[in-house]
N, CA, C, O and CB atoms as a CASP TS submission, in Angstrom:
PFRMAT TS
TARGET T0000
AUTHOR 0000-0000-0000
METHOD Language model
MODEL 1
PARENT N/A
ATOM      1  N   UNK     1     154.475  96.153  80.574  1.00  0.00           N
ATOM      2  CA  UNK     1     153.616  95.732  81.661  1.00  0.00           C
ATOM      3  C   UNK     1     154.021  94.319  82.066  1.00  0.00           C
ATOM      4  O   UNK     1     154.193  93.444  81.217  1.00  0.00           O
ATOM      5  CB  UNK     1     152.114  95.799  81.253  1.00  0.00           C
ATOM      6  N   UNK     2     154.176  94.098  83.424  1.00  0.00           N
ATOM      7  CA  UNK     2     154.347  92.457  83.668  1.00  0.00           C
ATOM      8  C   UNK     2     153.312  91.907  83.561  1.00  0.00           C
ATOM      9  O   UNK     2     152.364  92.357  82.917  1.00  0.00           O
ATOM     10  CB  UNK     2     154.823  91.959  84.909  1.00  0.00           C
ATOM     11  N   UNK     3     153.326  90.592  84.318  1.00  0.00           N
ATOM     12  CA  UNK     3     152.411  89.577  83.755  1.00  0.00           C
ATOM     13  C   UNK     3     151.294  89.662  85.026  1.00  0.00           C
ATOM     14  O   UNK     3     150.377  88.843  85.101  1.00  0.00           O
ATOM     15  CB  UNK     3     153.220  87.910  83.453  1.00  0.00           C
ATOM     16  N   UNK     4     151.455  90.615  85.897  1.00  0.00           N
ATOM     17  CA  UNK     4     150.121  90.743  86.936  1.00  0.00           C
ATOM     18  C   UNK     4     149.060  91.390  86.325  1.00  0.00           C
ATOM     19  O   UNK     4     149.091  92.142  85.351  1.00  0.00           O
ATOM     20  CB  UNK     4     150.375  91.582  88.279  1.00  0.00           C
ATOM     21  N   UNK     5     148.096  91.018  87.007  1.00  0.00           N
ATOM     22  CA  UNK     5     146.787  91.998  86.493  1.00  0.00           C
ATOM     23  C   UNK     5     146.496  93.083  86.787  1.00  0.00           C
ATOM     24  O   UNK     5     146.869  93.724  87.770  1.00  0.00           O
ATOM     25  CB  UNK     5     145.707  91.657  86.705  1.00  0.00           C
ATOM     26  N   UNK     6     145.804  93.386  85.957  1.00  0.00           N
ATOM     27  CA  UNK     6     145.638  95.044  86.576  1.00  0.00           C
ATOM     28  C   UNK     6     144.461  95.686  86.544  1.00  0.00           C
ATOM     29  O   UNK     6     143.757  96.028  85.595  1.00  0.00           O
ATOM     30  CB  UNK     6     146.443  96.068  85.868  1.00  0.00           C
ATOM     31  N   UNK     7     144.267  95.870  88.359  1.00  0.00           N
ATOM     32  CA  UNK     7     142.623  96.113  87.970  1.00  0.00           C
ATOM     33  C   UNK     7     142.375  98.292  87.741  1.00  0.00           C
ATOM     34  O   UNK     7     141.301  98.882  87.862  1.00  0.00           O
ATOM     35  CB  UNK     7     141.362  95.237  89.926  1.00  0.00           C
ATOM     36  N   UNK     8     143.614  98.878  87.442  1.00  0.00           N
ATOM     37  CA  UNK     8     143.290  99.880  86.809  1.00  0.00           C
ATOM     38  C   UNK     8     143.757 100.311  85.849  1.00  0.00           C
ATOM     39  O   UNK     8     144.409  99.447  85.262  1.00  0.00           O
ATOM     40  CB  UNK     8     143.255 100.569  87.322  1.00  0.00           C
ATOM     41  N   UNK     9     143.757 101.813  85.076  1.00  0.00           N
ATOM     42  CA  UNK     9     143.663 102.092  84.170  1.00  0.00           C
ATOM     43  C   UNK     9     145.507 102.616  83.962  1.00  0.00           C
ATOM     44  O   UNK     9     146.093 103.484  84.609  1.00  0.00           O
ATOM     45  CB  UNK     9     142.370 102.953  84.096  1.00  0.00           C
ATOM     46  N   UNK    10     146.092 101.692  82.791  1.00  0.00           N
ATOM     47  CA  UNK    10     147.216 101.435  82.587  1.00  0.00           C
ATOM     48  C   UNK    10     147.730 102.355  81.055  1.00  0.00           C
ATOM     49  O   UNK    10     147.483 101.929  79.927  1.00  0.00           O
ATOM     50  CB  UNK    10     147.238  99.848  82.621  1.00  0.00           C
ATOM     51  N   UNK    11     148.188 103.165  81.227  1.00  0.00           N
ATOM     52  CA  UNK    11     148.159 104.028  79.910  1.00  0.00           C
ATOM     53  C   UNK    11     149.259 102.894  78.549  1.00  0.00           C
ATOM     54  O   UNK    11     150.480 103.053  78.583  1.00  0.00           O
ATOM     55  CB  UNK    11     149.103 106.000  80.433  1.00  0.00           C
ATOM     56  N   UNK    12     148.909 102.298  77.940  1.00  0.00           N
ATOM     57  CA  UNK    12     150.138 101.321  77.125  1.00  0.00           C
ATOM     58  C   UNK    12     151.061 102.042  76.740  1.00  0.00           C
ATOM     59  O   UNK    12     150.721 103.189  76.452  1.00  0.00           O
ATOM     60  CB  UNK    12     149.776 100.539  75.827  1.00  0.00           C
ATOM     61  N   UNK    13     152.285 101.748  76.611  1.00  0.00           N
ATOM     62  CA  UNK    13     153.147 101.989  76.041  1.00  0.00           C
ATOM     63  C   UNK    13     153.382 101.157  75.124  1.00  0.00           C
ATOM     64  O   UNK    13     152.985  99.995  75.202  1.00  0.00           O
ATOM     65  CB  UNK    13     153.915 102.192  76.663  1.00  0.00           C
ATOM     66  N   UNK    14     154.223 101.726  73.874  1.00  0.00           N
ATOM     67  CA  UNK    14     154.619 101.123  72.457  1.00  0.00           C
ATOM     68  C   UNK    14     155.496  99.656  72.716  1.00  0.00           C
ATOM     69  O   UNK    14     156.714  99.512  72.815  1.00  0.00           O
ATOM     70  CB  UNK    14     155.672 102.357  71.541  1.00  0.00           C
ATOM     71  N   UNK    15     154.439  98.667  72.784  1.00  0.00           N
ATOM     72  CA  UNK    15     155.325  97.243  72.788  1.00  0.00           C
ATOM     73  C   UNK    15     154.479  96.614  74.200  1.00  0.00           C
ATOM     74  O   UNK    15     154.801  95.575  74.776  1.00  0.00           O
ATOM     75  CB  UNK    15     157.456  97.506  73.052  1.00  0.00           C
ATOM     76  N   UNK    16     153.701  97.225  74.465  1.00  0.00           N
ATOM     77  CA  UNK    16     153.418  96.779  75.563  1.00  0.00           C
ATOM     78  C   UNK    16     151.838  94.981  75.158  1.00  0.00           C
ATOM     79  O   UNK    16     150.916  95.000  74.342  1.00  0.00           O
ATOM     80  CB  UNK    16     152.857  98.576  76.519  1.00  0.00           C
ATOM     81  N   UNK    17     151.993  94.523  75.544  1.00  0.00           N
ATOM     82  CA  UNK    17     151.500  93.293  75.606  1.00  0.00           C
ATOM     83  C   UNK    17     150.120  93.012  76.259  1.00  0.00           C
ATOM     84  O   UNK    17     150.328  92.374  77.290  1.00  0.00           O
ATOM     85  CB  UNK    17     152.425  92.606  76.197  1.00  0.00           C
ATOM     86  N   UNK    18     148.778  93.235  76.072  1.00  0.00           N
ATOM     87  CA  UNK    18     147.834  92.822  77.178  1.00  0.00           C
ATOM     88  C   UNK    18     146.840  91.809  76.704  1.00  0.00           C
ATOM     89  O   UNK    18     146.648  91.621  75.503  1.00  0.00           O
ATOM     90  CB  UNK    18     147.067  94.037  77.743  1.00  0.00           C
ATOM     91  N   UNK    19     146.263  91.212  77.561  1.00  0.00           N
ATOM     92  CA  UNK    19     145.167  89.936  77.393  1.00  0.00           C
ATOM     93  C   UNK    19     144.015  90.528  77.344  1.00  0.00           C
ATOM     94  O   UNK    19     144.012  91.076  78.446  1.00  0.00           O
ATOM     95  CB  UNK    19     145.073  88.809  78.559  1.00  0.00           C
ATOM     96  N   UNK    20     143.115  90.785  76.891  1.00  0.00           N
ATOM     97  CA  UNK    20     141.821  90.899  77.326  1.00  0.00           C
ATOM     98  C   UNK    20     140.834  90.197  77.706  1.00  0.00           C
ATOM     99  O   UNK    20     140.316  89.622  76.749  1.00  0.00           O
ATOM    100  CB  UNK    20     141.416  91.307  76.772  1.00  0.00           C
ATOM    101  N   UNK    21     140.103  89.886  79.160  1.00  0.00           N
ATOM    102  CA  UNK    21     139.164  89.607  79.369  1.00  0.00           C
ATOM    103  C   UNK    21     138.032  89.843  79.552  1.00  0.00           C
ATOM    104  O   UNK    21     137.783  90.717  80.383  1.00  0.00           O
ATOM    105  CB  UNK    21     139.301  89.358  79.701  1.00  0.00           C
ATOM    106  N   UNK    22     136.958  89.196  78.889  1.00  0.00           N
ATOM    107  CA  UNK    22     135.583  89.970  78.707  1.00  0.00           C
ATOM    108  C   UNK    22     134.564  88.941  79.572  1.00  0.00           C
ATOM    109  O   UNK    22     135.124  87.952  80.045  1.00  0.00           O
ATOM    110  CB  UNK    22     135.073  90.165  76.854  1.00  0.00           C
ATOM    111  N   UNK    23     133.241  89.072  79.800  1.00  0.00           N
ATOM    112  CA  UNK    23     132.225  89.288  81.002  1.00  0.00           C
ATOM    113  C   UNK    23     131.130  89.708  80.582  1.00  0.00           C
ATOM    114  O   UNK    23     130.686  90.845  80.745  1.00  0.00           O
ATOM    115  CB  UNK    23     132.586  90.198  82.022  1.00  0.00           C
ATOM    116  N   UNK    24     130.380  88.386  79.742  1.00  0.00           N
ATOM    117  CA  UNK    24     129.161  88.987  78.601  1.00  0.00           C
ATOM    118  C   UNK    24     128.307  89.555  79.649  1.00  0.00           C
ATOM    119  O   UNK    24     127.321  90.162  79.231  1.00  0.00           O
ATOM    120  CB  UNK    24     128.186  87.708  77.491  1.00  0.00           C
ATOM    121  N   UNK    25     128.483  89.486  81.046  1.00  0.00           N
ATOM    122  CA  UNK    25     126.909  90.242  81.856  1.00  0.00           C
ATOM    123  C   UNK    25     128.059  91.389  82.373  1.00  0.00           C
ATOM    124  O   UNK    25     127.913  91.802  83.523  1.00  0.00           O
ATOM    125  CB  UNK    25     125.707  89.035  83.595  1.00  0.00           C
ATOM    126  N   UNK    26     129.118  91.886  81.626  1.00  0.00           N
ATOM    127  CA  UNK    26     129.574  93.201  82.137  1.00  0.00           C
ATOM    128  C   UNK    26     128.946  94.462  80.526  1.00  0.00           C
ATOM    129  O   UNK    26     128.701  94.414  79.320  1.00  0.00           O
ATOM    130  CB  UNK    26     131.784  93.024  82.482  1.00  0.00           C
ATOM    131  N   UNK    27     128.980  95.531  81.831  1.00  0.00           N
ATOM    132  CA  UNK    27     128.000  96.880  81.047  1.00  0.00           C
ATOM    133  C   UNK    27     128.875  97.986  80.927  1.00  0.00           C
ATOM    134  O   UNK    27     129.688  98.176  81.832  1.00  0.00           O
ATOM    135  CB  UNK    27     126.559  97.517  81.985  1.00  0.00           C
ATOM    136  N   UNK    28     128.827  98.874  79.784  1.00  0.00           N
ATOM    137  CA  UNK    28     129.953 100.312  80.401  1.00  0.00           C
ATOM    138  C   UNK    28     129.417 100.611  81.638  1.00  0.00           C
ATOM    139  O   UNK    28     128.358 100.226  82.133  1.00  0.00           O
ATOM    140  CB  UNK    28     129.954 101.971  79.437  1.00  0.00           C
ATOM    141  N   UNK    29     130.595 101.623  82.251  1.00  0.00           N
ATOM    142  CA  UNK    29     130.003 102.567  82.984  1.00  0.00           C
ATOM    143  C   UNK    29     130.607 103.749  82.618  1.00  0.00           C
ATOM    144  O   UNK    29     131.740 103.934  82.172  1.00  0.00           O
ATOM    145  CB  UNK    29     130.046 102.333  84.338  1.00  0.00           C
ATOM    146  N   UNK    30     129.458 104.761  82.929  1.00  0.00           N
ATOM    147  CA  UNK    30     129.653 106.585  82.652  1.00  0.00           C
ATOM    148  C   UNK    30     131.283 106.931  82.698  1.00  0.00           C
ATOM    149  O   UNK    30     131.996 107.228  81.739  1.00  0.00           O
ATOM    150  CB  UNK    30     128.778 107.702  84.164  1.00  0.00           C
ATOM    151  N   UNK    31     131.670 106.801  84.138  1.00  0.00           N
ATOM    152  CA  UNK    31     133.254 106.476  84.318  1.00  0.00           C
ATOM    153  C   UNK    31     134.511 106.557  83.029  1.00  0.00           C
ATOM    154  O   UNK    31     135.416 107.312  82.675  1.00  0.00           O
ATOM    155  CB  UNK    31     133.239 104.925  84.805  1.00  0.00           C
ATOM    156  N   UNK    32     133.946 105.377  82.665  1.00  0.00           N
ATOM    157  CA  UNK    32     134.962 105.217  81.258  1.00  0.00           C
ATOM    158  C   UNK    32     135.567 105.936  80.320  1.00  0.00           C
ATOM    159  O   UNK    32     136.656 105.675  79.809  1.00  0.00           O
ATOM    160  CB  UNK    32     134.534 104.678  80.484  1.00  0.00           C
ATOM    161  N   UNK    33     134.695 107.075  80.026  1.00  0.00           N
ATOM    162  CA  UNK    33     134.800 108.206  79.491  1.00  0.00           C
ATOM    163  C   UNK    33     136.195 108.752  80.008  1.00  0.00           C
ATOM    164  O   UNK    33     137.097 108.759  79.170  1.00  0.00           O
ATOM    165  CB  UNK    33     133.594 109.020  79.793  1.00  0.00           C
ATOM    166  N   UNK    34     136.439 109.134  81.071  1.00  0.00           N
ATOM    167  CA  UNK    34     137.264 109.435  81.434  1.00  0.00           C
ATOM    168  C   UNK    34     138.833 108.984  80.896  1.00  0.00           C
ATOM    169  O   UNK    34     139.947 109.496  81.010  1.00  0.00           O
ATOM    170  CB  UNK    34     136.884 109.260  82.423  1.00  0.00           C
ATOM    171  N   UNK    35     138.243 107.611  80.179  1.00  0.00           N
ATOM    172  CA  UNK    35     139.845 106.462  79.920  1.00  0.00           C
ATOM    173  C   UNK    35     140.241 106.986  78.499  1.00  0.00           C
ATOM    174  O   UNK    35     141.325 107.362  78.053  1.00  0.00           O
ATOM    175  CB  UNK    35     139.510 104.259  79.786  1.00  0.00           C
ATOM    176  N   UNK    36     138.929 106.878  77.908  1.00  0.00           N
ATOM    177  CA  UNK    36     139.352 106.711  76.301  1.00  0.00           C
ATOM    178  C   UNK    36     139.681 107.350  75.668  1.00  0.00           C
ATOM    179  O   UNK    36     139.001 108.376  75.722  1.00  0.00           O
ATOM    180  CB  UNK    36     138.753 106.421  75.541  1.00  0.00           C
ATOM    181  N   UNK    37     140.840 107.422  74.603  1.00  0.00           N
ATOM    182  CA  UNK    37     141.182 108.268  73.672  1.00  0.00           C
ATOM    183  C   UNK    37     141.029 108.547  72.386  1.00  0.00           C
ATOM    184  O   UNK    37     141.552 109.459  71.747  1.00  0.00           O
ATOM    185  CB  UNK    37     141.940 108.258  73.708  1.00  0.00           C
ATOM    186  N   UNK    38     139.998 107.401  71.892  1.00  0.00           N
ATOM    187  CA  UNK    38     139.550 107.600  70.125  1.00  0.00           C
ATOM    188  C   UNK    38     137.937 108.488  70.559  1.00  0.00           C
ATOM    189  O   UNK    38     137.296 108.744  71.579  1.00  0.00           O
ATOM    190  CB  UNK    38     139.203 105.459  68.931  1.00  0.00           C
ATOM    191  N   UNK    39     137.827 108.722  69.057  1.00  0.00           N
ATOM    192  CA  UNK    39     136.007 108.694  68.992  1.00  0.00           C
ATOM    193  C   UNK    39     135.250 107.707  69.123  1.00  0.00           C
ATOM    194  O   UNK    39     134.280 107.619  69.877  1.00  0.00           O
ATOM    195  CB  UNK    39     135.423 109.045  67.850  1.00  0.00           C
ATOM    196  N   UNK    40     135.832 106.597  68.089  1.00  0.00           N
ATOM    197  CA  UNK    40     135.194 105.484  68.202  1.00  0.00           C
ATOM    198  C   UNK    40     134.721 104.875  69.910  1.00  0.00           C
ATOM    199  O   UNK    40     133.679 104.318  70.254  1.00  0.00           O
ATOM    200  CB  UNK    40     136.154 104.577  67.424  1.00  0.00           C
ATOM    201  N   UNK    41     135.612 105.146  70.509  1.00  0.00           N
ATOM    202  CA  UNK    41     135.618 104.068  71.857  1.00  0.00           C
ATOM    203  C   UNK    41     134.749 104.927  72.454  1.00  0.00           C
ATOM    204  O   UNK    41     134.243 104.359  73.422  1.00  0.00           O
ATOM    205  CB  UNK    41     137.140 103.675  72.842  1.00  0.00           C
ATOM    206  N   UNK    42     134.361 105.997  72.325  1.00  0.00           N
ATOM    207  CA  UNK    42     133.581 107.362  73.085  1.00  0.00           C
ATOM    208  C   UNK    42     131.990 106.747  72.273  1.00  0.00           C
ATOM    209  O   UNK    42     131.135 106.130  72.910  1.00  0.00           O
ATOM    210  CB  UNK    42     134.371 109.546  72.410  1.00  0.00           C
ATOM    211  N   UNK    43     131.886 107.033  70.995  1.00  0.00           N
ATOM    212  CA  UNK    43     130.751 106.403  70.394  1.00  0.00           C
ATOM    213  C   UNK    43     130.256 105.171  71.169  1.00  0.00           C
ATOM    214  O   UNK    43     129.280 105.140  71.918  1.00  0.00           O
ATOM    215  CB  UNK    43     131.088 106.027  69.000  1.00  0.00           C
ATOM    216  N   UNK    44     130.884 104.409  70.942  1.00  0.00           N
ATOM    217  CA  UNK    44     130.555 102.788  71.222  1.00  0.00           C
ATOM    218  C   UNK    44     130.090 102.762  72.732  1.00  0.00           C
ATOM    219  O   UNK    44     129.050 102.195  73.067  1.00  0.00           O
ATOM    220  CB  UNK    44     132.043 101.668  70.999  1.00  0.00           C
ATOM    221  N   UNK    45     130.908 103.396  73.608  1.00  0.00           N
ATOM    222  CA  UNK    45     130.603 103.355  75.396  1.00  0.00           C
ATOM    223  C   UNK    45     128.781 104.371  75.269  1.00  0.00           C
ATOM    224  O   UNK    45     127.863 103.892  75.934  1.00  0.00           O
ATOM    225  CB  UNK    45     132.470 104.702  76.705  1.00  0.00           C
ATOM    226  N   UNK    46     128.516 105.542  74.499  1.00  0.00           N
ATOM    227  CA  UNK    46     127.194 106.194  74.313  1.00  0.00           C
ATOM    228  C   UNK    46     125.989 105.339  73.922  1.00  0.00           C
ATOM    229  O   UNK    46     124.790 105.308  74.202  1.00  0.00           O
ATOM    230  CB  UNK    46     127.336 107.197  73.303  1.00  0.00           C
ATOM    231  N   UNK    47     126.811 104.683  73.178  1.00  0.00           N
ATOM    232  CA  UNK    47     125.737 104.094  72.118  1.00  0.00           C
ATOM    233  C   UNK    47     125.218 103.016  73.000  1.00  0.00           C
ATOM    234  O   UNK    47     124.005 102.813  73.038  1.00  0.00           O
ATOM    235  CB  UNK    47     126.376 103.470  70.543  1.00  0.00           C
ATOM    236  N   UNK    48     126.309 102.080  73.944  1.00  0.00           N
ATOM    237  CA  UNK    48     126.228 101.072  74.618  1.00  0.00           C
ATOM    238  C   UNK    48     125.177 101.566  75.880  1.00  0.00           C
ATOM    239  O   UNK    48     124.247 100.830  76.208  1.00  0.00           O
ATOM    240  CB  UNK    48     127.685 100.585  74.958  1.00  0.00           C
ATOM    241  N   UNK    49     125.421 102.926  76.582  1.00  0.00           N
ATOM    242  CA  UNK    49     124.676 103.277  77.562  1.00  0.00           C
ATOM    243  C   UNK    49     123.386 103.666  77.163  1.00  0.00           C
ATOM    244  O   UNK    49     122.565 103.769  78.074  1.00  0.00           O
ATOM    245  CB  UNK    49     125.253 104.175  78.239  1.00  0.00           C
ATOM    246  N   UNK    50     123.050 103.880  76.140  1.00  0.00           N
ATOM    247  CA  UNK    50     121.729 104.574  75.941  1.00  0.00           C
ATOM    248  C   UNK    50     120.741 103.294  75.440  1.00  0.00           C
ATOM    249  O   UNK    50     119.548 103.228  75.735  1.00  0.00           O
ATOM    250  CB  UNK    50     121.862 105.931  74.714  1.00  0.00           C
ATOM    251  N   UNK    51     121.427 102.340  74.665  1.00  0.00           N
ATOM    252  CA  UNK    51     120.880 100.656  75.120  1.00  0.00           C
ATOM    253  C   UNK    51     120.116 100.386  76.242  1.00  0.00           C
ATOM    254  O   UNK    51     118.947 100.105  76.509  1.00  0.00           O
ATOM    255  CB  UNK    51     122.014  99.691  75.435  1.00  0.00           C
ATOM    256  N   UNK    52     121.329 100.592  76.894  1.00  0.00           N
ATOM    257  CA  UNK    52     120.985  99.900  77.868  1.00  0.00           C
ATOM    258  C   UNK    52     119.922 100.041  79.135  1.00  0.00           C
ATOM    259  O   UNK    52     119.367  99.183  79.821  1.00  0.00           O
ATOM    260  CB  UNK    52     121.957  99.779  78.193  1.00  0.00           C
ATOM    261  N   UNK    53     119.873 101.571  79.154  1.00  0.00           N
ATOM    262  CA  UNK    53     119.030 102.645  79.747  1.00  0.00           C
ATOM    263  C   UNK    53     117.579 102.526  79.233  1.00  0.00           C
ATOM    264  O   UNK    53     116.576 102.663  79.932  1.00  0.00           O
ATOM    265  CB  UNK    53     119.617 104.075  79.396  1.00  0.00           C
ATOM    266  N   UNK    54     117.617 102.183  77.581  1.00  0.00           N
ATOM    267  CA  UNK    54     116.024 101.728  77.071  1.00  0.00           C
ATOM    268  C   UNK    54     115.573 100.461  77.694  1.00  0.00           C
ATOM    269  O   UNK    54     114.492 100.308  78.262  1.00  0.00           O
ATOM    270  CB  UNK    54     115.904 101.443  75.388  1.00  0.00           C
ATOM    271  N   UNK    55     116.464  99.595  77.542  1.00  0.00           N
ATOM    272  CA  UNK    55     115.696  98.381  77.768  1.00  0.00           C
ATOM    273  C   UNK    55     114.830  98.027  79.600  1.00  0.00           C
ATOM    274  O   UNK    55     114.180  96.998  79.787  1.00  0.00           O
ATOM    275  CB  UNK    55     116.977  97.176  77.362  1.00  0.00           C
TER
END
């Protein structure tokens, strides 16, 4: 990946390099699902929406 940003969903390749920036007033969205490939990251985006939906 070069050094531009990227405002979509970039599948990594082996060696590939990224920054992460985070946005404590950013929330999942439903969407996401669509990206992820562990359980974990599937858990965590559920767990995060159903939070957030109570409060």
């Amino acid at each position: 990946m070069d050094l531009n940003i990227r405002n979509y969903i970039h599948e990594l390749q082996s060696g590939d390099i990224v920054e992460i920036q985070t946005d404590k007033n950013q929330s999942p969205k439903q969407d996401w699902f669509r990206h992820v490939k562990t359980h974990q990251a599937s858990h965590q985006i559920k767990y995060r929406l159903r939070k957030q939906s109570s409060s």
